[in-house]
C-alpha positions as CSV (number, residue, x, y, z in Angstrom):
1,X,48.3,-50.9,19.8
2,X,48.4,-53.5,16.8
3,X,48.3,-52.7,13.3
4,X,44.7,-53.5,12.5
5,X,43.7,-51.7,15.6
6,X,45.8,-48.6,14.7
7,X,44.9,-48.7,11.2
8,X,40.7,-49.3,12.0
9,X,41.1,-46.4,14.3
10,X,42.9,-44.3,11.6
11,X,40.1,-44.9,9.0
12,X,37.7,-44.4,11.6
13,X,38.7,-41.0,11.6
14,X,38.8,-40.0,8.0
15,X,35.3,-41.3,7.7
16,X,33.3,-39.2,10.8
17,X,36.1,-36.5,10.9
18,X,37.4,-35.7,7.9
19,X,34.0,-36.8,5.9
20,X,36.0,-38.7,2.8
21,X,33.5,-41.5,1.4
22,X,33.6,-45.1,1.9
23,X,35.3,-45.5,-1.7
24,X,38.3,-43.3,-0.9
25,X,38.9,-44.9,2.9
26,X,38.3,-48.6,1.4
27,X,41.6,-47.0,-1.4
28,X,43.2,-46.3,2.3
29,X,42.4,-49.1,3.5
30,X,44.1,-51.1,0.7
31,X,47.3,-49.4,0.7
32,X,48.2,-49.5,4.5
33,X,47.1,-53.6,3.7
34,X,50.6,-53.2,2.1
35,X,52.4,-51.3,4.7
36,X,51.2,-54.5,7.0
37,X,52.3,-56.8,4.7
38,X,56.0,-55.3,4.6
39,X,56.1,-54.7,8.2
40,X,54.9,-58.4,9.1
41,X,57.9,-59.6,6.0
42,X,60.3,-57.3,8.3
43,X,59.4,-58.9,11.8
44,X,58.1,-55.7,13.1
45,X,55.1,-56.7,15.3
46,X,53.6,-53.5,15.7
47,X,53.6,-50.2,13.5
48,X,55.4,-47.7,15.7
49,X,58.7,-50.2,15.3
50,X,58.7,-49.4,11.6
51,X,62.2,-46.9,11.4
52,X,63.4,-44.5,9.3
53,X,65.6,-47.1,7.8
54,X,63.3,-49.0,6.8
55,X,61.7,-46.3,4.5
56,X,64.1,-47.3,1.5
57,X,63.0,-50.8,2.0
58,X,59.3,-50.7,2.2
59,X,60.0,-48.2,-1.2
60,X,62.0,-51.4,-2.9
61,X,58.8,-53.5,-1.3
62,X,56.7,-51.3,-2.9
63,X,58.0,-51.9,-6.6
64,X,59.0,-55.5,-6.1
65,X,54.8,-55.9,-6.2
66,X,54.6,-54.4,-9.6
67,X,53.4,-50.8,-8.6
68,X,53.9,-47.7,-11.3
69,X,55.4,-45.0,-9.4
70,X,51.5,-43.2,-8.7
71,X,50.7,-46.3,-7.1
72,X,53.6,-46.2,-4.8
73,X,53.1,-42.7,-4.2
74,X,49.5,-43.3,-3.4
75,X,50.5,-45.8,-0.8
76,X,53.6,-43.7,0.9
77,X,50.8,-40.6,1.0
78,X,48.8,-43.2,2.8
79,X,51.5,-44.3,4.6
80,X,52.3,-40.4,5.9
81,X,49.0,-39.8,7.2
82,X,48.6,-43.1,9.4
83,X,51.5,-42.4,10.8
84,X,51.0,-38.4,11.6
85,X,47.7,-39.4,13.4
86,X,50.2,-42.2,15.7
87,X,52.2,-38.9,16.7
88,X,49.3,-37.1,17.3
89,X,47.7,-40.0,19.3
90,X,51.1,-40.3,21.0
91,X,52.1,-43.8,20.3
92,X,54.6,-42.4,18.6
93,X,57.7,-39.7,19.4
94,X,59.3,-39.4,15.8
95,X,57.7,-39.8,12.7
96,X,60.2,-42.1,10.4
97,X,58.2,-40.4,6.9
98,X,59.2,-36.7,8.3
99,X,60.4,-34.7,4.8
100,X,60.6,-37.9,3.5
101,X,60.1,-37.4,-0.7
102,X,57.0,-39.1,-2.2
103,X,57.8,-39.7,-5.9
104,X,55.4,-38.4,-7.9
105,X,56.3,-40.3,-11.5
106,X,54.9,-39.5,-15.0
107,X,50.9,-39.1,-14.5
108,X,49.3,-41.1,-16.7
109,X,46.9,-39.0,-18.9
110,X,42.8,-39.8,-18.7
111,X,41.8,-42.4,-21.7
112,X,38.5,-40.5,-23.5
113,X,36.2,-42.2,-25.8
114,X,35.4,-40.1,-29.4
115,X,32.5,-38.3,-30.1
116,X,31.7,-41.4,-32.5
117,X,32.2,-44.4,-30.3
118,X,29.9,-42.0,-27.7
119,X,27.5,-41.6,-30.0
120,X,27.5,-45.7,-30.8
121,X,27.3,-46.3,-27.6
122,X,24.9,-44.2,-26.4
123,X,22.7,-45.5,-29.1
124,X,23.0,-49.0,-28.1
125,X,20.6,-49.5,-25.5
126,X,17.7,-48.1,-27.8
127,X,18.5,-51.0,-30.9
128,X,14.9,-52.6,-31.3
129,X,16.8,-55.9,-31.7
130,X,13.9,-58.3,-30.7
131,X,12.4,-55.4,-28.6
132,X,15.3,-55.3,-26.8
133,X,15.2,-51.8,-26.6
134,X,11.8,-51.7,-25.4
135,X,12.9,-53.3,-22.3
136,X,12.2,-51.4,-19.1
137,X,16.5,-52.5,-18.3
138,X,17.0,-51.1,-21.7
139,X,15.1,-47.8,-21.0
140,X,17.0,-47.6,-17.8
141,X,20.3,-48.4,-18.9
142,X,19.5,-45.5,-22.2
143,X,19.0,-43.1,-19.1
144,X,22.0,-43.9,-17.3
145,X,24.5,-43.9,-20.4
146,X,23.3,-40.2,-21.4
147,X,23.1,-38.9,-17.5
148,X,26.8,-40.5,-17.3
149,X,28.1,-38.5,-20.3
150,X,25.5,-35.2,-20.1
151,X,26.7,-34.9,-16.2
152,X,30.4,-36.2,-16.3
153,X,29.0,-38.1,-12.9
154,X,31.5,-40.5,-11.0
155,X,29.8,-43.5,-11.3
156,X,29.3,-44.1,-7.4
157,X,27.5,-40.4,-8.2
158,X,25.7,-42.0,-10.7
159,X,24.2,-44.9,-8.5
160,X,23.3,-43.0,-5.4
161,X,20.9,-40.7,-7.1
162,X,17.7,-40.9,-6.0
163,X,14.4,-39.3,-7.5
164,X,14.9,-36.2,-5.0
165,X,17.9,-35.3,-6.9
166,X,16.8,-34.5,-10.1
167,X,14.3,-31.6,-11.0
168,X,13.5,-32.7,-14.8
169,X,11.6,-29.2,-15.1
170,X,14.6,-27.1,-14.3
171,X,17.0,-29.3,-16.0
172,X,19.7,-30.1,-13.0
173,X,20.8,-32.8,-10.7
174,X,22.1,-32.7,-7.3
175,X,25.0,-35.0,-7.5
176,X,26.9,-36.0,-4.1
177,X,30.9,-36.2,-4.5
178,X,33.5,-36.6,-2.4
179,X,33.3,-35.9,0.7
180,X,29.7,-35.6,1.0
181,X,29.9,-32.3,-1.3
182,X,27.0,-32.0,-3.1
183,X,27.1,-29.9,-6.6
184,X,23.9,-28.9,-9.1
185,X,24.7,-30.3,-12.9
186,X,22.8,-29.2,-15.9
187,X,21.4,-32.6,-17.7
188,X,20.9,-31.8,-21.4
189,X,17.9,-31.9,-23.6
190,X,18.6,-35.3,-25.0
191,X,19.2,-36.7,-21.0
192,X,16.1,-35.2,-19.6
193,X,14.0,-36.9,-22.6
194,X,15.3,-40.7,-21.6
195,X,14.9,-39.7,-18.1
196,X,11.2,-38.8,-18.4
197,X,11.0,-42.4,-20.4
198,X,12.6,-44.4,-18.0
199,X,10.7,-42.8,-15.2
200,X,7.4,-42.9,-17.4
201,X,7.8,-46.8,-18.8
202,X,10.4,-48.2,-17.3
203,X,10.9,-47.9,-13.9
204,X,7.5,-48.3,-12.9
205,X,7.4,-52.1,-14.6
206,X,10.3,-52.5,-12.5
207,X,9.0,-52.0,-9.5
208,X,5.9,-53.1,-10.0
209,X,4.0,-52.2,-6.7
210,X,6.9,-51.8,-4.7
211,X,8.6,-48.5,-3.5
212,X,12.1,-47.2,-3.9
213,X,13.5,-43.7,-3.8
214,X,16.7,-44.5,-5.7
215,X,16.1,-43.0,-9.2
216,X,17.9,-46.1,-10.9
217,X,16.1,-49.7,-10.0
218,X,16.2,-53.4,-10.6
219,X,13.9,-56.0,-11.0
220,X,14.7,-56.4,-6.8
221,X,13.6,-52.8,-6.3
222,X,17.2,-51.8,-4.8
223,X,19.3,-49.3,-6.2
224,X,21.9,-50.9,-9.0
225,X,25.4,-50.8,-8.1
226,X,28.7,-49.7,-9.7
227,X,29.4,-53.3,-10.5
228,X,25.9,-54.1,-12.1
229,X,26.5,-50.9,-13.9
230,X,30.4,-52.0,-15.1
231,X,29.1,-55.1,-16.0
232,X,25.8,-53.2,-18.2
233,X,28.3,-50.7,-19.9
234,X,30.8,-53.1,-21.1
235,X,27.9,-55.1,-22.7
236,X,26.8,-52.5,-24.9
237,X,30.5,-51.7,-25.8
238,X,30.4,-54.6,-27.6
239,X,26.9,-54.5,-29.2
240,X,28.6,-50.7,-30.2
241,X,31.3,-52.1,-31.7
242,X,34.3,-50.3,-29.2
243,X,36.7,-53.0,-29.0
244,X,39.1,-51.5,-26.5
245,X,38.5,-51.7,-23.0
246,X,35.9,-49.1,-21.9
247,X,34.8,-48.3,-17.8
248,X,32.4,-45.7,-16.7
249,X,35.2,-43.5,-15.7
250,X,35.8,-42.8,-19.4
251,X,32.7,-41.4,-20.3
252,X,33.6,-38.3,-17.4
253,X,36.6,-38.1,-19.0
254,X,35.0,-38.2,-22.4
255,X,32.9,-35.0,-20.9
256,X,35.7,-33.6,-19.7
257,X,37.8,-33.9,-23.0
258,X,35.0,-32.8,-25.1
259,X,33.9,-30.0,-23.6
260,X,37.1,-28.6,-23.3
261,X,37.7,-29.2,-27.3
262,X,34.5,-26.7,-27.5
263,X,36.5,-24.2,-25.7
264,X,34.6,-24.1,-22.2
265,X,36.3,-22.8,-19.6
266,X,38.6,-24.8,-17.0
267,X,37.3,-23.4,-14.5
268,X,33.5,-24.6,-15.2
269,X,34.6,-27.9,-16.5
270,X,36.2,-28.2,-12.7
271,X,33.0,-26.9,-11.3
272,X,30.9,-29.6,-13.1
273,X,33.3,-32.7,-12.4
274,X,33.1,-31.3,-8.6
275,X,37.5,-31.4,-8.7
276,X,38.4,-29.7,-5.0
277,X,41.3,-28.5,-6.4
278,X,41.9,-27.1,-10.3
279,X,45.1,-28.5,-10.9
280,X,43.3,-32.1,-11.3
281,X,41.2,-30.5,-14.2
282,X,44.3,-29.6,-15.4
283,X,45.5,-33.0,-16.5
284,X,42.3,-32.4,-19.5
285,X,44.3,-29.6,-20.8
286,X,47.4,-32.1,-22.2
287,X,44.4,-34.0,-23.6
288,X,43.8,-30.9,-25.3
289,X,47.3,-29.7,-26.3
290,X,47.9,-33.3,-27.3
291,X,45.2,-33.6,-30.2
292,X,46.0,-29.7,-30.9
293,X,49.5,-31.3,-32.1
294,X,48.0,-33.7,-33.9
295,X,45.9,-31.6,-36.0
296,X,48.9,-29.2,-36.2
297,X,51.2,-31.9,-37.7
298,X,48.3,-33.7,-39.8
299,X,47.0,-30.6,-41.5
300,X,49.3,-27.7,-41.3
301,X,52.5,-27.6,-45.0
302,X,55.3,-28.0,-42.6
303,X,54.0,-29.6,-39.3
């Protein structure tokens, strides 16, 4: 078996079997790219001659391209499960990562926006600068911004909604996560509002007499993407005045931070992100503890 065969078969599998979304295999995908490039640099032709010895080196490899210790331990964890499913498949009769130690480094901790640069930015799409915020775009891209923060969406969420999803008399979303789990989000007063705006005066002029069931539309009648939507948010970043660099992703972890700085519970901040597992919700409460130190040492006599 070759390496793109092994590794296409491999992927194959955590698609149909193991029901992880595109995104996630494509991240896969990417960091066995790397274990083919070191085996290739090594003269190994196929995977099953990679050794044990040669774990140390593809770990030096690893660095030697720049990678932060997460990175690397992304790739090795990649790196583990190709090569369990070659035992398994029985191309191979030792595995050369068995107890192998993945290291784990410092985790870097989840950049948040404040409530005043969400506040700017949320407001940005609604400036009447030349009737700008008339704009059917502009009505849409009001709705996404404030879905994005009310919902604490991933953005790929956030793109694959369509108009079944959403029940604007109840005041919930379905949202479809990882995995193909699908979780029900409360939206927020303020969200449902731009929604009924958007879906009342904007959406319609951008369809025009075409049909679409995604919720969020362009001028094509397709659904916009995560990169159309990158490429929206950063542009009212600037027209807000945020001059640090800002992604979708920060607005979830704005949600995240600031709903945890209201005292909700971990537990329901996990259950609205859609985290598997609690101890990645977690990572919000250093966020926490961290500006709990701050205030401790700005405003307490002897902090």
């Amino acid at each position: 078996m070759s390496e793109a065969q092994g590794i296409d078969h491999y992927l194959a599998g955590l698609l149909s079997e193991r029901g992880l979304s595109a995104n996630t295999v494509a991240g896969y995908r990417r960091d066995l790219a790397k274990l083919q490039a070191f085996l290739e640099l090594q003269g190994r032709k196929t995977p099953v001659a990679l050794s044990r010895a040669d774990i140390p080196r593809l770990l030096e490899f690893l660095r030697g391209q720049g990678l932060a210790s997460p990175s690397v331990a992304r790739c090795l964890a990649a790196c583990r499960g190709f090569y369990r499913f070659l035992l398994r498949e029985g191309h191979l009769r030792h595995d050369p990562f068995l107890d192998v130690t993945v290291p784990t480094g410092s985790r870097r901790l989840p950049k948040a926006l404040s409530i005043a640069e969400v506040q700017r930015l949320l407001d940005a799409p609604g400036r009447n600068d030349a009737g700008r915020g008339r704009h059917p775009e502009a009505l849409r891209d009001d709705a996404m911004l404030e879905v994005l923060y009310a919902t604490g969406l991933r953005v790929s969420e956030l793109v694959k909604l369509d108009l079944d999803t959403i029940n604007l008399s109840a005041g919930f979303l379905r949202a479809t996560g990882k995995g193909s789990k699908q979780r029900v989000v409360p939206l927020g007063a303020v969200a449902i509002r731009k929604l009924r705006r958007y879906l009342a005066s904007g959406r319609p002029h951008l369809l025009k007499s075409r049909s679409s069931n995604c919720l969020f539309v362009t001028r094509s009648a397709r659904g916009l993407t995560r990169q159309g939507f990158w490429k929206i948010m950063r542009r009212y970043a600037r027209d807000a005045r945020i001059r640090r660099p800002i992604s979708p992703h920060m607005l979830r972890h704005s949600f995240a931070t600031h709903l945890l700085e209201r005292g909700a519970d971990l537990r329901v901040v996990q259950s609205l992100l859609g985290h598997a597992n609690i101890t990645t919700t977690q990572i919000y409460t250093h966020v926490e503890r961290g500006r709990l130190k701050h205030l401790h040492k700005r405003f307490h006599p002897r902090g």
